[in-house]
N, C-alpha and C positions, 0 to 999 in steps of 0.2 A: 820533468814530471812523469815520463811516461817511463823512464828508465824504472823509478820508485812502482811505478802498477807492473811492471814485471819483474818486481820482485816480490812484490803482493800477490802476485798471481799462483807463482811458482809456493812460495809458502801456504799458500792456503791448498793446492792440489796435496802438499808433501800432508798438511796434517789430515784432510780427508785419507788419504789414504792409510796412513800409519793411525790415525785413529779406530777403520775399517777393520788392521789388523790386530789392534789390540783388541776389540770388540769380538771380534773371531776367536781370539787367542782364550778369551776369559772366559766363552764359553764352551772353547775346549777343554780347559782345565778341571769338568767332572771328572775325567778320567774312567768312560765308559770302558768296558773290562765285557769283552763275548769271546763264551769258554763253551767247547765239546763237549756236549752229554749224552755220551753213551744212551744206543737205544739196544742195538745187538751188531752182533759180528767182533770182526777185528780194529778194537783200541788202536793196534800200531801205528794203523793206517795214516791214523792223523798225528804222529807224535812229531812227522817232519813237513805237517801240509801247512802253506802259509795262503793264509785270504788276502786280498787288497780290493777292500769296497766302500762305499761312501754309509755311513751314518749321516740319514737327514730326521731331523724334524721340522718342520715351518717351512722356512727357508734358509735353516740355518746347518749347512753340511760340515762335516765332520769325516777326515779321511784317513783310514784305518789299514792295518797291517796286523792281521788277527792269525794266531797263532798256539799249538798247545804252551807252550811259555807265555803267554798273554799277548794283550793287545795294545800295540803302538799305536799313539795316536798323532799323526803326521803335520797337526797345525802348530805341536809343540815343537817346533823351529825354531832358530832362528829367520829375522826377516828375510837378509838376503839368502837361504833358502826356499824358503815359502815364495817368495815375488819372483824368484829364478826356476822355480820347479825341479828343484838339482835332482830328488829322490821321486820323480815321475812314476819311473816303473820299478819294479820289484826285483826284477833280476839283477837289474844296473846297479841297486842299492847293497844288492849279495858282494856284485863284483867292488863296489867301491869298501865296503867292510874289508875284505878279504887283500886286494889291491892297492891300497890308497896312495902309496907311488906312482904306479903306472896310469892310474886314472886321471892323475892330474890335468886340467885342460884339454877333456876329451868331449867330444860330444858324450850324450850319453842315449844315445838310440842301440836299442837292441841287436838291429839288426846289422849294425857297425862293429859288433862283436864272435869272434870265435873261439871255444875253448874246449880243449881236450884233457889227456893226464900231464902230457908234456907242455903246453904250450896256449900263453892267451894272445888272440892274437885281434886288433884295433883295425878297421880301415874306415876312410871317409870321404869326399870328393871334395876338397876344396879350392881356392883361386877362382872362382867361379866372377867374371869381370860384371859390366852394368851396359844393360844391351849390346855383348857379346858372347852370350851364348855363353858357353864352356870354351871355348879356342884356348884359354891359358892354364884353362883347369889342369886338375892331379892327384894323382893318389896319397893320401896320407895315412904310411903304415906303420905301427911300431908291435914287434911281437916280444913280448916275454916272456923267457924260457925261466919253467917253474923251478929248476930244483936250481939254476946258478943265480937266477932271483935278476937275473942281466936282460935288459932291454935291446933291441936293433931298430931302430927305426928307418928306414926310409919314405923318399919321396919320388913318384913315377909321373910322368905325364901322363894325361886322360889321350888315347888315340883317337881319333875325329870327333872330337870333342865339339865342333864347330857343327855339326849335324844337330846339335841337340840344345833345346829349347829349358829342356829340365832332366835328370837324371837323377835317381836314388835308388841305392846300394838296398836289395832284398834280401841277398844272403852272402855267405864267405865260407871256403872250408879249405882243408888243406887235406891235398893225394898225392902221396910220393914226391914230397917236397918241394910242390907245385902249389900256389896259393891260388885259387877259386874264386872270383869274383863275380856276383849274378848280378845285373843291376837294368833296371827299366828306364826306358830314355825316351822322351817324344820332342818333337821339332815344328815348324812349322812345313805345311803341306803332306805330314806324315800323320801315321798311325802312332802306334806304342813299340818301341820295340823289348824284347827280352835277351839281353848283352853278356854274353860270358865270356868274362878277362880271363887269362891265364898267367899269371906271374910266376916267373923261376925265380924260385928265393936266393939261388947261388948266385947268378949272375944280375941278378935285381932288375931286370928286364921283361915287358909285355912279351910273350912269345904268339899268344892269338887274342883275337877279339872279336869273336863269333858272335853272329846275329842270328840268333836261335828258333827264334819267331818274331811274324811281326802282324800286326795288325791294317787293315789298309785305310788309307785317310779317308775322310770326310769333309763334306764342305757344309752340310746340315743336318745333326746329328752327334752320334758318340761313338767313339773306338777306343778300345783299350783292353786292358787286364786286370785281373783280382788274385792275390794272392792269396795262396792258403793255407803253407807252413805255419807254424808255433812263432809269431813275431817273436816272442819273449824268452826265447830259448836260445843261451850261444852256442849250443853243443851241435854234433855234428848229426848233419840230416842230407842222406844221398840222394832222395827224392823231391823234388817240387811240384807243388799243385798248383796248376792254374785254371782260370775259365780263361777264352779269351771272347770278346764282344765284338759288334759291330754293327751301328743301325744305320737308316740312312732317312731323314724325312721328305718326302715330295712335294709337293709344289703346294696341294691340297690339303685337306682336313682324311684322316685316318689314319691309323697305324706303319708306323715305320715299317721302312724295307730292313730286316736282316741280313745282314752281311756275311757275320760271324756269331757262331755260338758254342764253341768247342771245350770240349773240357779236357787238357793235356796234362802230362805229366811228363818233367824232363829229367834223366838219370844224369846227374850232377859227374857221377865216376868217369861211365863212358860215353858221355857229351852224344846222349840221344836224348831224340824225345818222340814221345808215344802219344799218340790220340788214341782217348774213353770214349767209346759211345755209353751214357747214360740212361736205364731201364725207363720204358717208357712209359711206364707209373710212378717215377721218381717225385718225389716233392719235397724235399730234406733242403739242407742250408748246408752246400759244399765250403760253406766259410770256416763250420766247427770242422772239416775234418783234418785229419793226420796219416804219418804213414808209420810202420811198424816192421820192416825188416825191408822185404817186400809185396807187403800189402796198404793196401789203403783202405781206412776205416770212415765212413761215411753217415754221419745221425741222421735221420727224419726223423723230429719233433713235432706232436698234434698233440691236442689238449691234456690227453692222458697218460702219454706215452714216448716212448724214444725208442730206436729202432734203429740199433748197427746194425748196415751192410757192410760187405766184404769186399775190396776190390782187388783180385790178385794181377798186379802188374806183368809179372813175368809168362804169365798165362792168356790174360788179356782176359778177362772173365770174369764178374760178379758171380757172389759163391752164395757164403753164411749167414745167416740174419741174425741178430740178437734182440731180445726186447724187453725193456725196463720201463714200469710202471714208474709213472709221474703223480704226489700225492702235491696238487696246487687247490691254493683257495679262488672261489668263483669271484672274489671281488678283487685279488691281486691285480695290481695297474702294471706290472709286468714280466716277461715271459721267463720260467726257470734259467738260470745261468747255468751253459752246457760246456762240459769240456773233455776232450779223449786225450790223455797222456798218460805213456808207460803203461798199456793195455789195459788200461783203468777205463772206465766211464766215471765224471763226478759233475751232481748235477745238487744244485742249491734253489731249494726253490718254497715260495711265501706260500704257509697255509694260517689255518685258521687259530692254529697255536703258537704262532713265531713263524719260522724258517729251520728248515728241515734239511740234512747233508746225507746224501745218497754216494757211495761208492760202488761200481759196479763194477765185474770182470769181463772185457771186451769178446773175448773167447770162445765163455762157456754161459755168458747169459746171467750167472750167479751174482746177488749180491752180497757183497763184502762187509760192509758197513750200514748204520743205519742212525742216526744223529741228530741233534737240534742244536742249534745255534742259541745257546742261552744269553739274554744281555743281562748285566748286570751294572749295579751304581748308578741307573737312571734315576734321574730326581719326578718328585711327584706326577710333575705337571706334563711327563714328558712318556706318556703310555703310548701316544700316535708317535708312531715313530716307522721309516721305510730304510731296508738296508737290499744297499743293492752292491752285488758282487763284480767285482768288474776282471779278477785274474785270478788261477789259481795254479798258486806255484810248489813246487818240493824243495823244499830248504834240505842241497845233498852234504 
């Protein structure tokens, strides 16, 4: 009998859930459609910009890839896509179009990704055992060379892998046919550290595994890192941004001890890294920033406005300000969507007529463009409605 209630059981989760999706699926299928309307500036601007944001009304979301070619609506899946997440991010969904050989059976995390004119290039930690750390772990790399359309893949051990509690891969890049691995690792009775592999692609061999920074442990409290790079981006970036952290709580009731509070920056090329001291009126979110040759571009965002500074690395010295007017409504439930790529500013944010697309130029302060997010095919009942931006990408 009890054999029969697990399979009772099992049956009734599968049609809760497949009913769930059909229910989702049917009322994705308006097929809401939000197109650029020109307010002033340059049209171009968006003929290759791709949104990825949710359409909610109720509680019924709706996840979108909006675009001047229209709007993809993401719950029009298949199941075992939608239940598997396979098109998460936007970039990965670029590379899987364009790749779909090489992507096969790949994770599909951004930051697992490297690409240039010649060359995509995959990496990921895997063999990871069950309460042993990483001890057997390894790298798993396969690089495809674009114009012979030929894959290589190899596989490398993780070196003291046995130190490390967790590790995940932040960035990859390749200098002078040396592959770049950056990846954060913490353990027990440690901090975080910040790891740069060095692989010779000739001889398929770790030649360094530099511990570049580290954080110092804690026994009550938090240590660690934030990274600040363009998760979403494979392309190549010489610079990293980090804060790194450090609190410590006492015995007592009040404010932790600081340990660490540092804002660095590590040159990827020639395996330095540099400490920022940050202006000591700063109030901005070093989460949106970027770098751009060698500078680093840094927003502070307050109610009405945005406000690039400048931070030239190789100088060591805050410079430029920029500042762009923010046009939000007083009852928006949340803060504009801010993003620096390709000396752009682009900022999305709810007023009292829809949702408004601001391009600015990082530089010279000017804006570019000027926009509304028009939705269109909404049914009657469906005026309340919240769209929130979550990436925004350049379809190159």
């Amino acid at each position: 009998m009890k054999r029969y209630w697990k399979i009772l059981t099992v049956c009734l989760v599968t049609v809760i859930v497949l009913g769930t999706f059909y229910i989702q699926s049917s009322l994705a299928s308006e097929n809401i459609q939000i197109e650029f309307e020109k307010v002033s500036g340059d049209e171009s601007l968006v003929e290759d910009l791709v949104l990825n944001a949710n359409y909610v009304v109720g509680d019924i979301h709706q996840y979108l890839l909006i675009s001047n070619g229209g709007t993809k609506n993401l719950m029009n899946r298949s199941v075992v896509q939608q239940l598997t997440g396979l098109y998460a991010e936007t970039s990965t969904l670029e590379l899987v179009e364009k790749y779909k050989q090489f992507m096969r059976g790949k994770s599909f995390l951004p930051s697992y990704f490297y690409e240039d004119e010649q060359v995509l290039v995959y990496v990921s930690i895997e063999g990871r055992g069950v309460n042993i750390a990483y001890s057997n772990a390894f790298f798993d790399i396969d690089i495809l060379d674009k114009k012979t359309e030929e894959s290589t893949p190899m596989k490398i051990s993780l070196p003291k892998g046995e130190k490390y509690d967790w590790i995940d891969i932040t960035d990859i890049q390749i200098v002078d046919r040396e592959l770049k691995v950056i990846a954060r690792g913490s353990g027990m009775g440690i901090g975080e550290d910040l790891i740069a592999y060095t692989i010779d692609l000739n001889s398929k061999k770790i030649t360094s595994d530099k511990v570049v920074f580290s954080t110092p442990g804690v026994e009550n409290g938090w240590s660690g890192m934030n990274i600040f790079n363009d998760y979403y981006s494979p392309e190549p970036q010489r610079y990293l941004l980090f804060k790194a952290e450090a609190y410590e709580h006492g015995q007592g009731e009040g404010e932790p001890k600081e340990l660490v509070n540092d804002f660095m920056i590590y040159d990827i090329e020639k395996n330095k890294l540099v400490k920022s001291e940050l202006p000591d009126d700063f109030a901005g979110d070093i989460a949106n920033s970027t770098v751009l040759n060698s500078v680093a571009y840094v927003p502070v965002q307050s109610q009405h406005e945005v406000e690039v500074i400048q931070y030239d690395i190789e100088a060591q010295e805050w410079s430029t300000k920029q500042t762009f007017a923010i046009e939000q409504s007083k009852d928006a439930e949340h803060v504009p969507f801010v993003k620096l790529q390709d000396e752009k500013l682009y900022i999305v944010s709810s007023t009292d007529d829809g949702h408004k697309l601001l391009i600015g130029d990082i530089n010279t302060g000017k804006t570019l463009y000027e926009g509304k997010l028009k939705v269109k095919n909404q049914k009657t009942a469906q005026n309340e409605y919240q769209l929130y931006v979550n990436e925004i990408n350049i379809d190159r």
